[in-house]
GUDRENLUM-294734 format. One record per residue: residue in one letter; chain; z negated, x negated, y negated of N, C-alpha, C in turn. Coordinates in Angstrom, 3 decimals. Last residue first. Layout:
[site 'a', 'A', [Z, X, Y], [Z, X, Y], [Z, X, Y]],
...
// end
This chain:
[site 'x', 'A', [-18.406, 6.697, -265.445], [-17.842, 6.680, -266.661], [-18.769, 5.799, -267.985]],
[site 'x', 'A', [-18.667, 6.784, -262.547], [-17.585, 6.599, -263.087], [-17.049, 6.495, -264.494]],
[site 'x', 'A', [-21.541, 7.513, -263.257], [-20.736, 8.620, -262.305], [-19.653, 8.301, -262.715]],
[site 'x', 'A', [-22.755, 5.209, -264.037], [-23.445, 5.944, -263.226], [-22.521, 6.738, -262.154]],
[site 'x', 'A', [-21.688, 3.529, -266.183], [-21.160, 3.583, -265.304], [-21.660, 4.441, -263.804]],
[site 'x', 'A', [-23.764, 2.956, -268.329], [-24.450, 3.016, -267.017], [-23.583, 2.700, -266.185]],
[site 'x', 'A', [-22.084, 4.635, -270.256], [-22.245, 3.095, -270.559], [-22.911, 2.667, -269.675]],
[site 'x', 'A', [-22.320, 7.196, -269.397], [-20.725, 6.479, -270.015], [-21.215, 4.955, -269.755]],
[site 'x', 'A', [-24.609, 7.965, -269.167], [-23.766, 8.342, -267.922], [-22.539, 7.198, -268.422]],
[site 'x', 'A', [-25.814, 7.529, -271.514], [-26.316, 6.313, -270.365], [-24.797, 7.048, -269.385]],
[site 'x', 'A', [-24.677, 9.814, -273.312], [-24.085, 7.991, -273.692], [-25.054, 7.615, -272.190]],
[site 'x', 'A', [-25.914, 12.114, -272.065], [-24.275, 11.693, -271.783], [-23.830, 10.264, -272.563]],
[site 'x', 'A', [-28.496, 11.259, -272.633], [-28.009, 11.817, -270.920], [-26.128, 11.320, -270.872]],
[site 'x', 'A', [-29.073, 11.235, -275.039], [-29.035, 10.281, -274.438], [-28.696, 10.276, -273.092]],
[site 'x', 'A', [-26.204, 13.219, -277.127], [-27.456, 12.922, -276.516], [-27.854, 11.251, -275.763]],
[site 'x', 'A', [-23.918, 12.646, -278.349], [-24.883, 13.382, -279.416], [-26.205, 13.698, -278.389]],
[site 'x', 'A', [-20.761, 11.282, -279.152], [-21.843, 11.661, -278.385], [-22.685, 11.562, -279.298]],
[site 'x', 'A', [-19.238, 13.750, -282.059], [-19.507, 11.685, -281.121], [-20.677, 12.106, -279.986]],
[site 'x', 'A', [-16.580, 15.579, -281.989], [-18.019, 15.905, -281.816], [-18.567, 14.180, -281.008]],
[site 'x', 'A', [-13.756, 17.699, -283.876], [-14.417, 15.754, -283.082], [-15.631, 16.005, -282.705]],
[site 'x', 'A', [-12.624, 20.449, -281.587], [-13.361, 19.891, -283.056], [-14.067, 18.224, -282.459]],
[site 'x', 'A', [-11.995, 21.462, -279.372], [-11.332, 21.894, -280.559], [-11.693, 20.815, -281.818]],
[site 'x', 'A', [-12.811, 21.007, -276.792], [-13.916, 21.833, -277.914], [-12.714, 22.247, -278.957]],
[site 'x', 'A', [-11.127, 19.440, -275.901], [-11.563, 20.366, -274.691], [-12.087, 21.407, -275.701]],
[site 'x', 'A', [-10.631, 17.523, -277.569], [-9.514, 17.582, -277.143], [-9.999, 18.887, -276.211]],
[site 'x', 'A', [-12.992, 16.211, -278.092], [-12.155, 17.169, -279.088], [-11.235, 17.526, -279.011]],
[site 'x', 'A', [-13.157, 15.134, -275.640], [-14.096, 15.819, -275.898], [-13.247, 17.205, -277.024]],
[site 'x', 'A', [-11.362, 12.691, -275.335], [-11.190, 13.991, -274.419], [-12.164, 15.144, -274.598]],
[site 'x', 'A', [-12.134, 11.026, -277.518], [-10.707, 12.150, -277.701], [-11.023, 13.011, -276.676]],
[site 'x', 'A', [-14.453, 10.471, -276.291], [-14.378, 10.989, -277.540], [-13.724, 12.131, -277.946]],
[site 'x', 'A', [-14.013, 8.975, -274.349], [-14.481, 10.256, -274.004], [-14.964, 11.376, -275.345]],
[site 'x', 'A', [-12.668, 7.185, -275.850], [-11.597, 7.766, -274.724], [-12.410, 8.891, -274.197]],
[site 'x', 'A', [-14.759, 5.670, -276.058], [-13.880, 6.060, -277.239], [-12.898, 7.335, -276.717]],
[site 'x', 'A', [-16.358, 5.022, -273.900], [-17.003, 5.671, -275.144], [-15.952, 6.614, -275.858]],
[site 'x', 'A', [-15.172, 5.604, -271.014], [-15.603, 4.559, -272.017], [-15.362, 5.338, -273.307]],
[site 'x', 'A', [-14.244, 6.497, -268.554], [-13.344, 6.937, -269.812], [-13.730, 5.744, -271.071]],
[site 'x', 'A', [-13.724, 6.016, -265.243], [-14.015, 6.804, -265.850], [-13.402, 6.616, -267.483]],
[site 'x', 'A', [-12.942, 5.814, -262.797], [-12.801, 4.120, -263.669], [-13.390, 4.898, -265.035]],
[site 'x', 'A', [-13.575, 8.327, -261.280], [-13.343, 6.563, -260.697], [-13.700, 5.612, -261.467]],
[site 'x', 'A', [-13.058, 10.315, -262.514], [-14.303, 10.142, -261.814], [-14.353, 8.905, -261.048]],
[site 'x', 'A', [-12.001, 11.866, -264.762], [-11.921, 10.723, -264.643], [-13.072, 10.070, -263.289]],
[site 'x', 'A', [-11.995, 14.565, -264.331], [-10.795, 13.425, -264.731], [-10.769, 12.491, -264.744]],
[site 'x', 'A', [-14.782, 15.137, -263.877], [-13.615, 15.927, -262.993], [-12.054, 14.849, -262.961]],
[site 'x', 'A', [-15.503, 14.279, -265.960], [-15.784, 14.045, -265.261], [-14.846, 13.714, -264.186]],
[site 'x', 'A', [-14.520, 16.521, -268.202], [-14.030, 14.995, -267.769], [-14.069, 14.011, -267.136]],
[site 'x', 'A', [-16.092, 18.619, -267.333], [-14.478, 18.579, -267.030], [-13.693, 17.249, -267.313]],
[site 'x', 'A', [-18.665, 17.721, -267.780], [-18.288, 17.853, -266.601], [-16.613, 17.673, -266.244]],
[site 'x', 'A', [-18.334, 17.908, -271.094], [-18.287, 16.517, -270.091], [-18.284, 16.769, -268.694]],
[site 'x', 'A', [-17.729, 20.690, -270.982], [-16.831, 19.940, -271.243], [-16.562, 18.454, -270.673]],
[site 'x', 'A', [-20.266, 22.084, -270.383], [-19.008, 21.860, -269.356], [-18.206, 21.382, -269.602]],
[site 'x', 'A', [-21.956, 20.240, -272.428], [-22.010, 19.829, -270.739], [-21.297, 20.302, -270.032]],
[site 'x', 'A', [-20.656, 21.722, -274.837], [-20.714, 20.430, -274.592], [-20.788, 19.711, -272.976]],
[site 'x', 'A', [-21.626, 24.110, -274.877], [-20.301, 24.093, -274.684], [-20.078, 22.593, -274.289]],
[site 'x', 'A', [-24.348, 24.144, -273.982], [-23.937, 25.178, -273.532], [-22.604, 25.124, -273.869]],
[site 'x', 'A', [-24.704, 22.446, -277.016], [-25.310, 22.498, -275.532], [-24.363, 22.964, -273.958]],
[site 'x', 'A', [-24.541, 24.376, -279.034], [-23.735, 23.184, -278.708], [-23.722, 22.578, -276.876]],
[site 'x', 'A', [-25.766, 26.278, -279.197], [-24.557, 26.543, -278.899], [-24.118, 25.106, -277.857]],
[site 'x', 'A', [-28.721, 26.797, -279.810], [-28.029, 25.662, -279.934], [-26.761, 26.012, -278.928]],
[site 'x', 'A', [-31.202, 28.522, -280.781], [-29.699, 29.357, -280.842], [-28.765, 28.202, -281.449]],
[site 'x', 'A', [-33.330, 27.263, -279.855], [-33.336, 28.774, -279.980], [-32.113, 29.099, -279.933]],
[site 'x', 'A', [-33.381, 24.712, -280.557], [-33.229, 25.055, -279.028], [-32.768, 26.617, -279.218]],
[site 'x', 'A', [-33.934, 24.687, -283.392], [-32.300, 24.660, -283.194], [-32.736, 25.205, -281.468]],
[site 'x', 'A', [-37.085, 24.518, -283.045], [-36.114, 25.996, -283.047], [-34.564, 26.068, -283.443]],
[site 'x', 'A', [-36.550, 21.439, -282.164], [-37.147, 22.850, -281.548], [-37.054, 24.134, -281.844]],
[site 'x', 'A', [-36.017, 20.484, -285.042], [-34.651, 20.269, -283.973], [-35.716, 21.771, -282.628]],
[site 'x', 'A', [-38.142, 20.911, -286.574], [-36.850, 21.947, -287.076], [-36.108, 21.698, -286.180]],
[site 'x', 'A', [-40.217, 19.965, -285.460], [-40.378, 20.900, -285.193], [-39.059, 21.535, -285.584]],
[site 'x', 'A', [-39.286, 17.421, -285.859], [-39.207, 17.354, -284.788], [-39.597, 19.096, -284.325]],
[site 'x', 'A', [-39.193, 16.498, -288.553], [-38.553, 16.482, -287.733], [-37.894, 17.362, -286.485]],
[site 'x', 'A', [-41.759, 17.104, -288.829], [-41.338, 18.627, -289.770], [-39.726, 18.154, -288.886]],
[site 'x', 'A', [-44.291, 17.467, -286.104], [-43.431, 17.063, -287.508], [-42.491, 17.735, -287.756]],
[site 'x', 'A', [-45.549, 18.859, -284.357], [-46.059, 19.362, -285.705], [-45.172, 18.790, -286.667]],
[site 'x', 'A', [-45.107, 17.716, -282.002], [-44.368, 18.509, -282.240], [-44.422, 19.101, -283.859]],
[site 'x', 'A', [-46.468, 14.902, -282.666], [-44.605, 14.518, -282.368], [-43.766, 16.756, -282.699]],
[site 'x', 'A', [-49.195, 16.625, -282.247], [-48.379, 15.355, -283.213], [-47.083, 15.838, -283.227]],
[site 'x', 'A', [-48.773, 17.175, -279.353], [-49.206, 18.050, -280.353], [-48.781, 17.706, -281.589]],
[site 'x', 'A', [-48.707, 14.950, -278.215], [-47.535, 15.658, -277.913], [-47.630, 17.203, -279.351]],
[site 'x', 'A', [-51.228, 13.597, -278.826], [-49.856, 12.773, -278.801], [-48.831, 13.943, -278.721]],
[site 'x', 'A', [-53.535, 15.271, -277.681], [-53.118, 14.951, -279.665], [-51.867, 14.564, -279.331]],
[site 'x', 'A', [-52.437, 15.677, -275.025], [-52.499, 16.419, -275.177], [-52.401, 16.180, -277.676]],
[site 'x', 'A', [-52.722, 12.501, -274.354], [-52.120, 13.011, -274.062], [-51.591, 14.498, -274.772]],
[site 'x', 'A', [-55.355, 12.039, -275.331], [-54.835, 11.402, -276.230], [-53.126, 11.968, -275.660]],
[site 'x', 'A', [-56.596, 13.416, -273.142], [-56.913, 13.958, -274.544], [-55.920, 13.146, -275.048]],
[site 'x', 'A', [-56.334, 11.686, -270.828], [-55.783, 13.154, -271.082], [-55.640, 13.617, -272.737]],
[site 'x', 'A', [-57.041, 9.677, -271.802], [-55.737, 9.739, -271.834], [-55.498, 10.652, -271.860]],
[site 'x', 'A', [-60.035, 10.282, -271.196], [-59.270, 10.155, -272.807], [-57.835, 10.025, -272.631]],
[site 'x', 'A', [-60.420, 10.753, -268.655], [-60.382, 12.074, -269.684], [-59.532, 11.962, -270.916]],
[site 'x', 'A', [-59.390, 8.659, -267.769], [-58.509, 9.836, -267.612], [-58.646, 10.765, -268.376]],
[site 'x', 'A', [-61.662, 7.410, -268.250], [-60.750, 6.785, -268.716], [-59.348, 7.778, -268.239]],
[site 'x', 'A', [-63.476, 8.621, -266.694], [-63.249, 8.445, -267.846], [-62.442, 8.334, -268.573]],
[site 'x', 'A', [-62.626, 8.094, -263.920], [-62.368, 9.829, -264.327], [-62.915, 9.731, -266.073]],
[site 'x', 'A', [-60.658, 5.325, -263.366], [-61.597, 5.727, -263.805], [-61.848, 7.409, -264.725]],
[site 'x', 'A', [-58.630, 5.310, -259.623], [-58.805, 5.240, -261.436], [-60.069, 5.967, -261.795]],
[site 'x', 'A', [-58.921, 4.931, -257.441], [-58.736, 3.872, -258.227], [-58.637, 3.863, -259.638]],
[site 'x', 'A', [-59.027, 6.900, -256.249], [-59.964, 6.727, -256.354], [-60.235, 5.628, -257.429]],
[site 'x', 'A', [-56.689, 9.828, -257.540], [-57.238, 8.540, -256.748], [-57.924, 8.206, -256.930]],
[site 'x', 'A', [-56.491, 12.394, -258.990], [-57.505, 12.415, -258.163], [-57.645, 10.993, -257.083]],
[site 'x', 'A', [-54.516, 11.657, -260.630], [-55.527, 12.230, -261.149], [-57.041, 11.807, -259.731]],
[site 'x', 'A', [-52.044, 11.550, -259.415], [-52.769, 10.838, -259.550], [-53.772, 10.624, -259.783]],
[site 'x', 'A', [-50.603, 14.582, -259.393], [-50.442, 13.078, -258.403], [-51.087, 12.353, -258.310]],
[site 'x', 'A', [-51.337, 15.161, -262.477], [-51.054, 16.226, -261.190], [-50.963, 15.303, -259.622]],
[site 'x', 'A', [-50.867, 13.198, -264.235], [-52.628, 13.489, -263.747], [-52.565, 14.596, -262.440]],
[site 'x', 'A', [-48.017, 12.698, -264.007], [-48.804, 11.847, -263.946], [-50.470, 12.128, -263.639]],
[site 'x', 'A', [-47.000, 15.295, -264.748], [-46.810, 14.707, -263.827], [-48.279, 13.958, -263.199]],
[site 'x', 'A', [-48.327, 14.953, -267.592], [-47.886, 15.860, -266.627], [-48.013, 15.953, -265.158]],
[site 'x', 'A', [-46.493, 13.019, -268.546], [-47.903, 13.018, -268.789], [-48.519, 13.790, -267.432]],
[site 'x', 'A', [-44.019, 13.547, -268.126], [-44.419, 12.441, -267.949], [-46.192, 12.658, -267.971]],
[site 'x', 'A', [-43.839, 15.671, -270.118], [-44.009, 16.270, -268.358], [-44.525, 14.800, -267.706]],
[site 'x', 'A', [-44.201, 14.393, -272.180], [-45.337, 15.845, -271.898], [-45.462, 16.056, -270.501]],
[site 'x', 'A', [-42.476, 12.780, -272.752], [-44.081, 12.394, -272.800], [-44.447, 13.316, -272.293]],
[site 'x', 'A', [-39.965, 14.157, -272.259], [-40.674, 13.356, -271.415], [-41.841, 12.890, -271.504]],
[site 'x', 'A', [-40.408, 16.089, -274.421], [-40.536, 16.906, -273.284], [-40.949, 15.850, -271.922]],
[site 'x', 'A', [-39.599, 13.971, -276.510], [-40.770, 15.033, -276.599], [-41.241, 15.371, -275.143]],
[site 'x', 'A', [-37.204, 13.384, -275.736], [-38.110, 12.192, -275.331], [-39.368, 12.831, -275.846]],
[site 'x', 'A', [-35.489, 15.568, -276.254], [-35.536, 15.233, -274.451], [-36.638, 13.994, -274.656]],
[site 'x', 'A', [-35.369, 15.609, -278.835], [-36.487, 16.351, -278.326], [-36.970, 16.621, -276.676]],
[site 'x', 'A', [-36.404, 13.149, -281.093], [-35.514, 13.317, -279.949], [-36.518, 14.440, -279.338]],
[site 'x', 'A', [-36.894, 12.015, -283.729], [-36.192, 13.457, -283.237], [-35.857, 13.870, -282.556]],
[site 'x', 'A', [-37.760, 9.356, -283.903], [-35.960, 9.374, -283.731], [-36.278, 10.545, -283.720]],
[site 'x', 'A', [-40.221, 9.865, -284.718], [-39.272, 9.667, -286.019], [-37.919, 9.660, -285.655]],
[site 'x', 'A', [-41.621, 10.149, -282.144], [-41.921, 11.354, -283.307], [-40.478, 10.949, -284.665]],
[site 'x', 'A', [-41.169, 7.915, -281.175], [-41.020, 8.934, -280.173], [-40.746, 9.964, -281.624]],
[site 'x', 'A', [-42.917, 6.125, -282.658], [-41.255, 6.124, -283.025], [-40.636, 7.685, -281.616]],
[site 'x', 'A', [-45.407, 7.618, -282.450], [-44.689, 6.879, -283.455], [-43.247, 6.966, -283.606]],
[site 'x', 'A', [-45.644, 6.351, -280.208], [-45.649, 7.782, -280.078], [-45.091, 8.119, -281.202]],
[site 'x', 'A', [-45.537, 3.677, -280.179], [-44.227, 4.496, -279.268], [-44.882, 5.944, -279.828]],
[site 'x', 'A', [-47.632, 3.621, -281.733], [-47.049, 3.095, -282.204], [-45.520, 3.826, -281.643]],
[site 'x', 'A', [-50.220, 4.507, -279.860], [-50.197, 5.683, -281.679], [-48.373, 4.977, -281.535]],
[site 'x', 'A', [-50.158, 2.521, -278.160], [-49.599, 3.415, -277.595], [-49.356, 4.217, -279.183]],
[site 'x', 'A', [-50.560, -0.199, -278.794], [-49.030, 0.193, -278.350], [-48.654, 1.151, -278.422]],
[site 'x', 'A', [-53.441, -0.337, -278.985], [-52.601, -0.336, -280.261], [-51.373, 0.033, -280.002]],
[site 'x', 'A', [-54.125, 0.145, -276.288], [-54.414, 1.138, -277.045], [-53.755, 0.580, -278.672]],
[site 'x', 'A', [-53.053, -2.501, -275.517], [-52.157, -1.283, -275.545], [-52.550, 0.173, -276.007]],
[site 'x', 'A', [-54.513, -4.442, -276.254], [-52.894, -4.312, -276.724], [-52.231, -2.936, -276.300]],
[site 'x', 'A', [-56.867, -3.718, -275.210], [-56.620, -3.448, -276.913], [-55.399, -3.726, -277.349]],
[site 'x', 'A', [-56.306, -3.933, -272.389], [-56.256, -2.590, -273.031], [-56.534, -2.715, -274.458]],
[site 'x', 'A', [-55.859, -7.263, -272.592], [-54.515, -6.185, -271.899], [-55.261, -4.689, -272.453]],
[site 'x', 'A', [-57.971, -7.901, -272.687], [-57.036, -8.459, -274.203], [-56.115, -7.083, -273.720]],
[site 'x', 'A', [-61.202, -5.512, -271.892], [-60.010, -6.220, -271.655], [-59.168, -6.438, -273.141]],
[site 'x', 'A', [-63.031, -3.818, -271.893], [-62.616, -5.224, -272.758], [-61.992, -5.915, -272.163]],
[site 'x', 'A', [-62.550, -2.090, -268.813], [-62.853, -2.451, -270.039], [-63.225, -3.939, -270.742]],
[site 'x', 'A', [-59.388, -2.849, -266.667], [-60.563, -2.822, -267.196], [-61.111, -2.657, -268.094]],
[site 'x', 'A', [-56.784, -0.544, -266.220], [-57.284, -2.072, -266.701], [-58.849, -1.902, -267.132]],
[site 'x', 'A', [-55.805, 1.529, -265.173], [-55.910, 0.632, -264.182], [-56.857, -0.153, -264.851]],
[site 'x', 'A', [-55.096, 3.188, -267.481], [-56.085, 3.409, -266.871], [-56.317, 2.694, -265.630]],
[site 'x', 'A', [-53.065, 1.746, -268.820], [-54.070, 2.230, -269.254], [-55.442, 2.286, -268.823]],
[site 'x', 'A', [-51.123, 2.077, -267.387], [-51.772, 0.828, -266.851], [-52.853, 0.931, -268.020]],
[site 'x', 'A', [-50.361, 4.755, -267.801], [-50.272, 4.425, -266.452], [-51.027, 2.714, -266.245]],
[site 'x', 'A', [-49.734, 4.431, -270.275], [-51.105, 5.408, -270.302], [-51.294, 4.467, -268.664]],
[site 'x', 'A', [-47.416, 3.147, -270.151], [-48.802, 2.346, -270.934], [-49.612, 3.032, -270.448]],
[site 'x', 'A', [-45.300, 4.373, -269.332], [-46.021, 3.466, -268.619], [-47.688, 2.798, -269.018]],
[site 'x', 'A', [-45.726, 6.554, -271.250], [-46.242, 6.818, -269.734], [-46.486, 5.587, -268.676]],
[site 'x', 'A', [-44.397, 4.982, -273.560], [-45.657, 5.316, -273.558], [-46.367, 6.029, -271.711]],
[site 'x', 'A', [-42.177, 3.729, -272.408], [-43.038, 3.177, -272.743], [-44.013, 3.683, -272.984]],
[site 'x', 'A', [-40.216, 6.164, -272.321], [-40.862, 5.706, -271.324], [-41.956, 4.695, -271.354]],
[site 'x', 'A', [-40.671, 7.011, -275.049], [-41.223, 8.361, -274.383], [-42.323, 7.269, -272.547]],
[site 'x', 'A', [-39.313, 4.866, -276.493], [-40.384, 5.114, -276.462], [-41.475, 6.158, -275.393]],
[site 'x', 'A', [-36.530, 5.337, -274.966], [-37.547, 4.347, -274.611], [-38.900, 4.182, -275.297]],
[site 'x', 'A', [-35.996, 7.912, -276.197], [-36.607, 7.697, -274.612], [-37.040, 6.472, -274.357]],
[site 'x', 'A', [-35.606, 7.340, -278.839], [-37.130, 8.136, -278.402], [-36.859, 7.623, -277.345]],
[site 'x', 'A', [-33.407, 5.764, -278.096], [-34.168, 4.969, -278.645], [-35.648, 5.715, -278.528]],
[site 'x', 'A', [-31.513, 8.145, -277.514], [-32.170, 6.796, -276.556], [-33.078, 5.880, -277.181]],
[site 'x', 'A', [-31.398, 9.234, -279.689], [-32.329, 10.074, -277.989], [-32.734, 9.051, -277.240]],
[site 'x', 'A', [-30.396, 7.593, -281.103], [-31.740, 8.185, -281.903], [-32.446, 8.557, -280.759]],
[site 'x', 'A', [-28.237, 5.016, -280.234], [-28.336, 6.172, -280.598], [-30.297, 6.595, -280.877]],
[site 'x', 'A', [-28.353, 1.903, -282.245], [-28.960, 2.599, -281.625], [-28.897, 3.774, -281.592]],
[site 'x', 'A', [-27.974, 0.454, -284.626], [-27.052, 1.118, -284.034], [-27.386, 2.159, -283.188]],
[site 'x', 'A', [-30.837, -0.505, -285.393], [-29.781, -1.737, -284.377], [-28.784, -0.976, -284.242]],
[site 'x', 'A', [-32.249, 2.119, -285.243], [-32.422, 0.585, -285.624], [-31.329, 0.153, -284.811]],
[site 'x', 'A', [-32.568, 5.648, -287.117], [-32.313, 4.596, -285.950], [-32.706, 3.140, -286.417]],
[site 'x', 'A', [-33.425, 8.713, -288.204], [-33.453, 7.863, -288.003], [-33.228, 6.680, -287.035]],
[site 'x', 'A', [-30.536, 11.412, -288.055], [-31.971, 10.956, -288.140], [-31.919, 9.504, -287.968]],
[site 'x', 'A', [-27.888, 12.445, -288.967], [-29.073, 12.138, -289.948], [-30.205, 11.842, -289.702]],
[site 'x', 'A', [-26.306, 12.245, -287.077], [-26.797, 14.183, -287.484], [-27.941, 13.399, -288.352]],
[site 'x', 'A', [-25.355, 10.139, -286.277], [-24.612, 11.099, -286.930], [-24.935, 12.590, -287.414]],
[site 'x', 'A', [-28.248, 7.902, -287.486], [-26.910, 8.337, -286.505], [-25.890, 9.247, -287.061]],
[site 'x', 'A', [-29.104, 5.604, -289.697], [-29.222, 6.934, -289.276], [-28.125, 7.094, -288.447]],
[site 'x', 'A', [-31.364, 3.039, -290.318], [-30.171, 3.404, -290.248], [-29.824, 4.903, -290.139]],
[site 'x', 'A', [-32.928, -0.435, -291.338], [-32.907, 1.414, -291.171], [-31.250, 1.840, -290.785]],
[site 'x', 'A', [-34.390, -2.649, -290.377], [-33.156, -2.265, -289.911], [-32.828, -1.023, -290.165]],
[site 'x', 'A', [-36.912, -2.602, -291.424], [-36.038, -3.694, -291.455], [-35.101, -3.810, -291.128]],
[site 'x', 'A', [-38.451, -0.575, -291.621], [-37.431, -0.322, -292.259], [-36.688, -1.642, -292.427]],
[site 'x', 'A', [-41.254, -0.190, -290.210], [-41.166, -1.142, -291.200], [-39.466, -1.148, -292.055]],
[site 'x', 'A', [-40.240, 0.894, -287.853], [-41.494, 1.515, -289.146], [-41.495, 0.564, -290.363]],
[site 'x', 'A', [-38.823, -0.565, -286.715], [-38.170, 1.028, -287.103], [-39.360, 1.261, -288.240]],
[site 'x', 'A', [-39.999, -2.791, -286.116], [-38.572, -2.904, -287.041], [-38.526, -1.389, -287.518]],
[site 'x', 'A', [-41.557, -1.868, -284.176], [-42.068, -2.200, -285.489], [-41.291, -2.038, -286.710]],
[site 'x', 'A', [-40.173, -1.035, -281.779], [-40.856, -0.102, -282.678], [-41.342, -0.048, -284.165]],
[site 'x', 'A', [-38.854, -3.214, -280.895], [-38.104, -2.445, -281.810], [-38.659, -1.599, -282.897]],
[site 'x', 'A', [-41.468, -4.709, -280.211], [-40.994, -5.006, -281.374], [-40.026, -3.974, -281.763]],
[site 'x', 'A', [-42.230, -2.311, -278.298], [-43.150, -2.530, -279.508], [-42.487, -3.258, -280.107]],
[site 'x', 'A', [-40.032, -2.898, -276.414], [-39.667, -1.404, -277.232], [-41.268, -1.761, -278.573]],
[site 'x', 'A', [-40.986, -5.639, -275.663], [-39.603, -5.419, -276.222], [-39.500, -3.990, -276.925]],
[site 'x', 'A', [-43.348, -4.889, -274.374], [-43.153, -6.218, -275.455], [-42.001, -5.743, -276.018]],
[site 'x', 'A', [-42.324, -2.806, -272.048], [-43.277, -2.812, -273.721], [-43.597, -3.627, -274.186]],
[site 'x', 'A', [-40.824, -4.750, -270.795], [-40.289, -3.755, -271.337], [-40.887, -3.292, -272.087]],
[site 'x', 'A', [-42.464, -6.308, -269.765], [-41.750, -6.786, -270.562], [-40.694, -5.636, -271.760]],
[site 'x', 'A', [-45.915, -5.405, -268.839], [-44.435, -5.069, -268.403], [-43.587, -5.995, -269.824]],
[site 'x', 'A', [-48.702, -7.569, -268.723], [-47.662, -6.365, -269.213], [-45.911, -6.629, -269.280]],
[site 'x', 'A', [-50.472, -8.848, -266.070], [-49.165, -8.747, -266.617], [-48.496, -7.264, -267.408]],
[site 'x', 'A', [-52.281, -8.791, -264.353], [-52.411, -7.906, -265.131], [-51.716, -8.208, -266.444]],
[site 'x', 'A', [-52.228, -8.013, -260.646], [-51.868, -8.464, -261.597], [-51.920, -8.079, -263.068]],
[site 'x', 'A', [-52.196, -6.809, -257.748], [-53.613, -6.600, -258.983], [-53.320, -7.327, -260.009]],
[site 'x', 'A', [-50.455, -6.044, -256.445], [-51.314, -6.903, -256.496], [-52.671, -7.289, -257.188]],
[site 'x', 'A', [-49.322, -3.478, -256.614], [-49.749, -3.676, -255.248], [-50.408, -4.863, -255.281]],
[site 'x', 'A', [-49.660, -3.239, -259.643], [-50.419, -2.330, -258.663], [-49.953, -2.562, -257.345]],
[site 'x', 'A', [-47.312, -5.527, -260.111], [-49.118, -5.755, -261.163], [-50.157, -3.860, -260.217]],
[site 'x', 'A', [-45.304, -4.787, -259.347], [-45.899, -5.803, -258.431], [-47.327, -5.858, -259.136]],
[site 'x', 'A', [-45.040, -2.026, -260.932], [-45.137, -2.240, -259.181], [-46.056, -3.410, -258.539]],
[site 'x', 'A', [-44.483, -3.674, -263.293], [-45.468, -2.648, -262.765], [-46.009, -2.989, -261.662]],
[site 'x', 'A', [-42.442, -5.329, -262.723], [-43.861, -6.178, -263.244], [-44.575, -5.198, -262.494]],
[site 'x', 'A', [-40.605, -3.608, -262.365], [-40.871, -4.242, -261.309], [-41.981, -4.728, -261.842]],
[site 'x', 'A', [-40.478, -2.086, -265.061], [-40.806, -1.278, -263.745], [-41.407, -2.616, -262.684]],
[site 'x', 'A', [-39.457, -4.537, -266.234], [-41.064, -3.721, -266.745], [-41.430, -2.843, -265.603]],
[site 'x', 'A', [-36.952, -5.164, -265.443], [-38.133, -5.989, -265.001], [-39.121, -5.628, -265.364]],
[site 'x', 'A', [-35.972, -2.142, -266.023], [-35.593, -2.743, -264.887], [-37.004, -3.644, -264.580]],
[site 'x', 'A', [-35.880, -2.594, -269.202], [-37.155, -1.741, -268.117], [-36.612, -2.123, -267.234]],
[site 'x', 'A', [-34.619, -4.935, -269.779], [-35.899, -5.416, -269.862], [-37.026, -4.609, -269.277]],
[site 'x', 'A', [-32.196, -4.088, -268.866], [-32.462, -5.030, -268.142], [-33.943, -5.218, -268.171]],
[site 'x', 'A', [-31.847, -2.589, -271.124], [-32.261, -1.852, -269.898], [-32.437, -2.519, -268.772]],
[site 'x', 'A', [-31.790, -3.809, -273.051], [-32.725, -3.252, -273.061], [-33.029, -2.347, -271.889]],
[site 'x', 'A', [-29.041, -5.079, -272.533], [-30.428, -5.916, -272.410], [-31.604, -5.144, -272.300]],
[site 'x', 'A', [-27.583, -2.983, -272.800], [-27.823, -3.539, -271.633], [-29.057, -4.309, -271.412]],
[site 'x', 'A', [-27.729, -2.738, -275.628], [-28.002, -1.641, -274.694], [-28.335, -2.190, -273.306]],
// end
């Protein structure tokens, strides 16, 4: 877990320094989520979490989409910086079907909503610099718009979208981790210990079950 967040840490900074310099270094962080990606399609590590979808390495399923979700917005994002024929854009027009890929097989539906607003975002701010090519925007756009269309049409990923409809869980779960919050807000609780205090607030065992509340625990973000 750590490593892999060490490796966006230095994929953000590559970024940065590869657009205030002109460098054309890929981030390390999509070297690293394209090999997980492979392992996951290729079934060299299969696994499943606790609600039955697919994983690798242990890996919860939300966090493993979100590092696809974030790997693919960075890609579109140097996508459209890099020249044509370029080695750097045929590695990443192969990168990108691939995160969208494993975006679509963990089920995650917070790493759905980040390609989309990620996307989003991204032509609303940027769209209009000078530095990018209004070609090479169209097709991201478009490959933007198949990519999210995809990920929602699977049979995955479309049955966790109408759980949104009438997901309880939600709505009992985040005031619960708030109220442990509340308890622990210094040295906080660590995985196991926010376990018991969970089924201890709900009534019933419940393991973490997004990627928002395992990074808050294992981040140490807000004490826990």
């Amino acid at each position: 877990m750590i490593f892999y967040w060490l490796l966006f840490f230095l994929g953000v900074k590559d970024a940065i320094e590869m657009h205030w310099q002109g460098k054309s270094l890929i981030p390390y962080f999509l070297y690293a989520v394209i090999i997980t990606a492979v392992i996951f399609i290729l079934n060299i590590d299969p696994g499943t979490d606790t609600e039955g979808r697919k994983t690798v390495m242990d890996m919860n399923s939300n966090i493993l989409g979100q590092y696809g979700a974030f790997a693919t917005i960075m890609a579109v994002d140097m996508l459209a910086r890099k020249p044509y024929y370029s080695i750097n854009r045929g590695m990443l027009l192969v990168m990108l079907p691939i995160f969208v890929y494993m975006v679509a097989g963990t089920g995650s539906r917070g790493a759905v909503f980040s390609v989309a607003g990620g996307l989003l975002v991204y032509f609303v701010f940027f769209s209009g610099k000078n530095r990018f090519n209004p070609l090479a925007l169209f097709f991201i756009l478009l490959f933007g718009v198949l990519a999210v269309n995809y990920m929602l049409s699977t049979e995955l990923i479309a049955g966790r979208m109408e759980e949104l409809e009438d997901d309880y869980r939600l709505r009992v779960l985040w005031p619960a981790a708030l109220e442990i919050f509340n308890k622990f807000p210094i040295f906080g609780t660590g995985a196991a210990r926010f376990e018991i205090e969970m089924t201890a607030i709900i009534g019933r065992y419940r393991p973490l079950h997004n990627e928002f509340l395992t990074i808050l625990i294992y981040t140490c973000l807000a004490g826990m």
